[in-house]
C-alpha positions as CSV (number, residue, x, y, z in Angstrom):
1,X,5.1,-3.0,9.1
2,X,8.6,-1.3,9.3
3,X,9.4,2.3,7.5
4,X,10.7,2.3,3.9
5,X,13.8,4.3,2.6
6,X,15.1,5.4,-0.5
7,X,18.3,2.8,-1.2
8,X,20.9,5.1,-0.6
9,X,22.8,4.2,-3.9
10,X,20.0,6.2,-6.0
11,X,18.7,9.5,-6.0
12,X,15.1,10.5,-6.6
13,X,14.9,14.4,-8.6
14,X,13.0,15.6,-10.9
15,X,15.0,16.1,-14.2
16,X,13.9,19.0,-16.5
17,X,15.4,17.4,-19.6
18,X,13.4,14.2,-19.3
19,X,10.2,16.5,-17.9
20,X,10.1,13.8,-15.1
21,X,10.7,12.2,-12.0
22,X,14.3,10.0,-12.1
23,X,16.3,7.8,-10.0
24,X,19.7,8.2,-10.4
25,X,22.6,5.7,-9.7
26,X,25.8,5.4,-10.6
27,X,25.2,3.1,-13.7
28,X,22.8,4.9,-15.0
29,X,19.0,6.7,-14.8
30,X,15.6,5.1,-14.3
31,X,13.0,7.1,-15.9
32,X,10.2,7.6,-13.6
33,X,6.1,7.4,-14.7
34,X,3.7,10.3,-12.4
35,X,2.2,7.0,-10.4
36,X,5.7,5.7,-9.8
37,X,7.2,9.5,-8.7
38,X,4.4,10.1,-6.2
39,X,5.0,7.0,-4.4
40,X,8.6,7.1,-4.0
41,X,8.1,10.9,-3.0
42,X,6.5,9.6,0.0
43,X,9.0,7.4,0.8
44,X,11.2,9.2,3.6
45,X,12.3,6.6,6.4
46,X,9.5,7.2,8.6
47,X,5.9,6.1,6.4
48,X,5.2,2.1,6.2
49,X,3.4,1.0,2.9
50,X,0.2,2.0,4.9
51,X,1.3,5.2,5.8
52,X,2.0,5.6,2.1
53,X,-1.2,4.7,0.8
54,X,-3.2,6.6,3.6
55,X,-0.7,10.0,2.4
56,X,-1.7,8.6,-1.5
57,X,-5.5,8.4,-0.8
58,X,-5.8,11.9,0.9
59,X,-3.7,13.7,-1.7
60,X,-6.1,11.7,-4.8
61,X,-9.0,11.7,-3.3
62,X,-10.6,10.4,-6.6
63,X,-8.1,7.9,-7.3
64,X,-10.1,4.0,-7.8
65,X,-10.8,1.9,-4.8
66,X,-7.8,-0.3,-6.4
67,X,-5.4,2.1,-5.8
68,X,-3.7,0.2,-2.4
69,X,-3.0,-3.1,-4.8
70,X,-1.2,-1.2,-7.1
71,X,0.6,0.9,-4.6
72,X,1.7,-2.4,-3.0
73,X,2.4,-3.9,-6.3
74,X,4.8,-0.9,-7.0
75,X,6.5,-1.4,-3.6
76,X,7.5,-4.7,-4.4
77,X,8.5,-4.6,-7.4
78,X,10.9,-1.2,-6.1
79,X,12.1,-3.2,-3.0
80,X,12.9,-6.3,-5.8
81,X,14.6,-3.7,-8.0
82,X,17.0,-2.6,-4.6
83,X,14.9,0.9,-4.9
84,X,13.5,0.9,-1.7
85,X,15.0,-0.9,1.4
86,X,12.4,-2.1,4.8
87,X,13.5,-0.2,8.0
């Protein structure tokens, strides 16, 4: 599995107005959910989605036994959405 980036069109920061995690573009804003934010916070050009979910796992510790499905559901959807890009 190859390393995921951030598309460099947006811009992931936490936006003290919004009380959040955002991706900025230049069209716009995406408003971020916490599940959503920690993800893309690990994504940094060097972690593959399994990478990702290990990181995931070890920082939520109690998270369900579901969690990689969603965490892979997220990653498509981001990759879908231009979000993320496959190194």
């Amino acid at each position: 599995m190859s390393a995921l980036s951030l598309n460099p069109l947006y811009r992931l920061q936490f936006e003290k107005a919004q009380d959040c995690y955002v991706l900025l573009f230049p069209e716009g804003m995406v408003k971020l959910n916490p599940s959503a934010a920690e993800i893309l916070l690990q994504v940094d050009g060097n972690k593959d989605e399994a990478a990702i979910v290990s990181a995931l796992r070890s920082k939520f510790p109690d998270a369900p036994e579901d969690i990689d499905a969603d965490i892979a559901d997220f990653i498509s959807k981001a990759t879908e959405n231009n979000w993320i890009t496959h190194g």
